[in-house]
C-alpha positions as CSV (number, residue, x, y, z in Angstrom):
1,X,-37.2,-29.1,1.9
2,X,-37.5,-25.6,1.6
3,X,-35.5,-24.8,4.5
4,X,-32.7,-26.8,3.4
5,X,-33.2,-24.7,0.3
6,X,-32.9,-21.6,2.3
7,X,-29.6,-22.8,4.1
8,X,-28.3,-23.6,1.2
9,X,-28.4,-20.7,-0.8
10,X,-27.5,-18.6,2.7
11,X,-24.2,-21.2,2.5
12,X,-23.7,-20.1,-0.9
13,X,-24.1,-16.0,-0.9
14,X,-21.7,-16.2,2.3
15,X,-19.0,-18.4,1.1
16,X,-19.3,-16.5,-2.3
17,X,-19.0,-12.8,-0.4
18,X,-16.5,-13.8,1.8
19,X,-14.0,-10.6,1.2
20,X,-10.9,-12.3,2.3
21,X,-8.9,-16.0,0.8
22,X,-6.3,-17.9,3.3
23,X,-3.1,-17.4,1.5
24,X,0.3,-16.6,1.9
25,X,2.5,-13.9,0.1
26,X,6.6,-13.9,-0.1
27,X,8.3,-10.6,-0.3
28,X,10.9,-8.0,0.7
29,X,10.2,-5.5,3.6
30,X,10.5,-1.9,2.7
31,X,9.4,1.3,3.2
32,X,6.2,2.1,1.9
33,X,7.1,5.8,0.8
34,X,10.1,4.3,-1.3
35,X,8.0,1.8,-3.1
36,X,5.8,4.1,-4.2
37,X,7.9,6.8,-5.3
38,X,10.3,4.4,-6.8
39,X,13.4,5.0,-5.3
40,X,16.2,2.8,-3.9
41,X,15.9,3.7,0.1
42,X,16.9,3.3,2.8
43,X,20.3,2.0,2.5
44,X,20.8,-0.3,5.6
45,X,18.7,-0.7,8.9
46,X,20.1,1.9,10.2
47,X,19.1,4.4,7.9
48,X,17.0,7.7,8.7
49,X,14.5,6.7,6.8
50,X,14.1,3.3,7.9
51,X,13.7,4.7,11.4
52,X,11.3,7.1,10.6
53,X,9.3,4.8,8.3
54,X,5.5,4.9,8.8
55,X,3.7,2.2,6.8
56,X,5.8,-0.7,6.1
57,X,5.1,-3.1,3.4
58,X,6.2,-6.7,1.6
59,X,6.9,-6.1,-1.7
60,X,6.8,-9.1,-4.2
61,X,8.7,-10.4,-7.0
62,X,5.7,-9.6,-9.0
63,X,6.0,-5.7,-8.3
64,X,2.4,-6.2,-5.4
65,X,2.9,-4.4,-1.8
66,X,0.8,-5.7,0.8
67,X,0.2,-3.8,4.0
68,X,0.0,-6.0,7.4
69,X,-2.7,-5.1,9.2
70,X,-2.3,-7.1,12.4
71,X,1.6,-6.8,12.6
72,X,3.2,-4.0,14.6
73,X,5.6,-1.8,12.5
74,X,8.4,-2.8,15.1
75,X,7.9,-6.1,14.1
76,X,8.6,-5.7,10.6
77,X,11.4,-3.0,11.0
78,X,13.4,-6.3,12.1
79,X,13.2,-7.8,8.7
80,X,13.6,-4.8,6.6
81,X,15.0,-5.8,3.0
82,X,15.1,-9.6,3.9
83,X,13.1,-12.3,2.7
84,X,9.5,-12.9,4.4
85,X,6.7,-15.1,4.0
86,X,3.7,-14.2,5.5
87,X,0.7,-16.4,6.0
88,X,-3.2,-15.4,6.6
89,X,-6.5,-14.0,5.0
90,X,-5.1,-12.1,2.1
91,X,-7.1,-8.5,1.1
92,X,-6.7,-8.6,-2.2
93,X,-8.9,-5.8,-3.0
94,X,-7.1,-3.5,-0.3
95,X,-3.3,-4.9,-1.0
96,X,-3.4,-6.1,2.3
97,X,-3.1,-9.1,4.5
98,X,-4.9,-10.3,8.4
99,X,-1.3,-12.6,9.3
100,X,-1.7,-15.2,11.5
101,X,2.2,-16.2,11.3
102,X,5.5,-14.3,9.6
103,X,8.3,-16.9,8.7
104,X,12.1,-15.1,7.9
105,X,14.4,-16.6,5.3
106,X,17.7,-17.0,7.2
107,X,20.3,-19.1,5.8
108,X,18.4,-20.9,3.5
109,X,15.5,-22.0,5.5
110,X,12.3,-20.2,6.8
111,X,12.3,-19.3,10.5
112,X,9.1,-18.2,11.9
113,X,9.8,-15.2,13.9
114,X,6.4,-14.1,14.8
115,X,2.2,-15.4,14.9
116,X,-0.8,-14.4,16.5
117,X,-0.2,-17.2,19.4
118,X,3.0,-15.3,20.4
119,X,1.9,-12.5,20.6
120,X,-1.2,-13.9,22.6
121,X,1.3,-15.1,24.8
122,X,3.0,-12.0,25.3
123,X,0.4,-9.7,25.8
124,X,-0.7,-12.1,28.7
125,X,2.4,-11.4,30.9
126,X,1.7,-8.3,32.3
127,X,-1.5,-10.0,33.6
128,X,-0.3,-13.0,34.9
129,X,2.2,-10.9,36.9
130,X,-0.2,-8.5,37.8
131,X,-2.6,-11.5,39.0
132,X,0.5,-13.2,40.6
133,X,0.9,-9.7,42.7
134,X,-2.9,-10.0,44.2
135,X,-2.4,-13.5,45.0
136,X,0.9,-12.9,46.8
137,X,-1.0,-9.7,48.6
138,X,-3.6,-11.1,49.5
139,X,-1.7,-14.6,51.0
140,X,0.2,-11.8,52.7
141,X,-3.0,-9.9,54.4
142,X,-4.8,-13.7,55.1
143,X,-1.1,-13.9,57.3
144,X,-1.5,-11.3,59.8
């Protein structure tokens, strides 16, 4: 009894410290710099500033930013002032949030554009070619 006692309150204390909630947030991509200074930039994707941008945020309807920890910058360049919906653990505390995908509102319908898998996927390429190289060198040598 006691010990169910014990992992029950242990269940408890974690659950209630857990720092992060699954959730989603909606937004526009911009430039953190102009969010926080107020001011209507860059004009167009092919703006200076857009180029030169070095944290970029989703802003929400509701006048929150949230950075995106896990997503590259390049990434997010590519939907700068449309519509995103990001899903994962939300940071509220540190306006941020851990993504696991990024959907892009194109045409009236979300698109996903981007989630962890993906980019799983694609950062396994360069080793499967690299392994695929061995195997081919080594088939070669075993020929001789």
């Amino acid at each position: 009894m006691k010990k169910s006692l014990i992992a029950l309150m242990t269940c408890v204390l974690l659950v209630g410290c857990m720092p992060a909630l699954a959730g989603q947030i909606e937004g526009t991509v911009k430039p953190f710099m102009c969010v926080i200074y107020g001011i209507s930039c860059p004009i167009n994707q092919e703006d200076p500033v857009a180029a030169t941008a070095e944290h970029i945020i989703v802003y929400t309807d509701e006048g929150k930013y949230y950075f995106v920890l896990n997503v590259s910058n390049r990434i997010l360049a590519r939907h700068m002032f449309g519509t995103v919906r990001i899903t994962g653990d939300v940071k509220g505390k540190y306006n941020a949030i851990y993504a696991d995908s990024l959907e892009a509102y194109d045409e009236g319908e979300w698109v996903k554009t981007w989630t962890t898998q993906m980019e799983e996927t694609i950062r396994q390429i360069p080793n499967d070619i690299e392994k695929k190289a061995r195997q081919e060198q080594n088939q070669h040598k075993s020929d001789k």
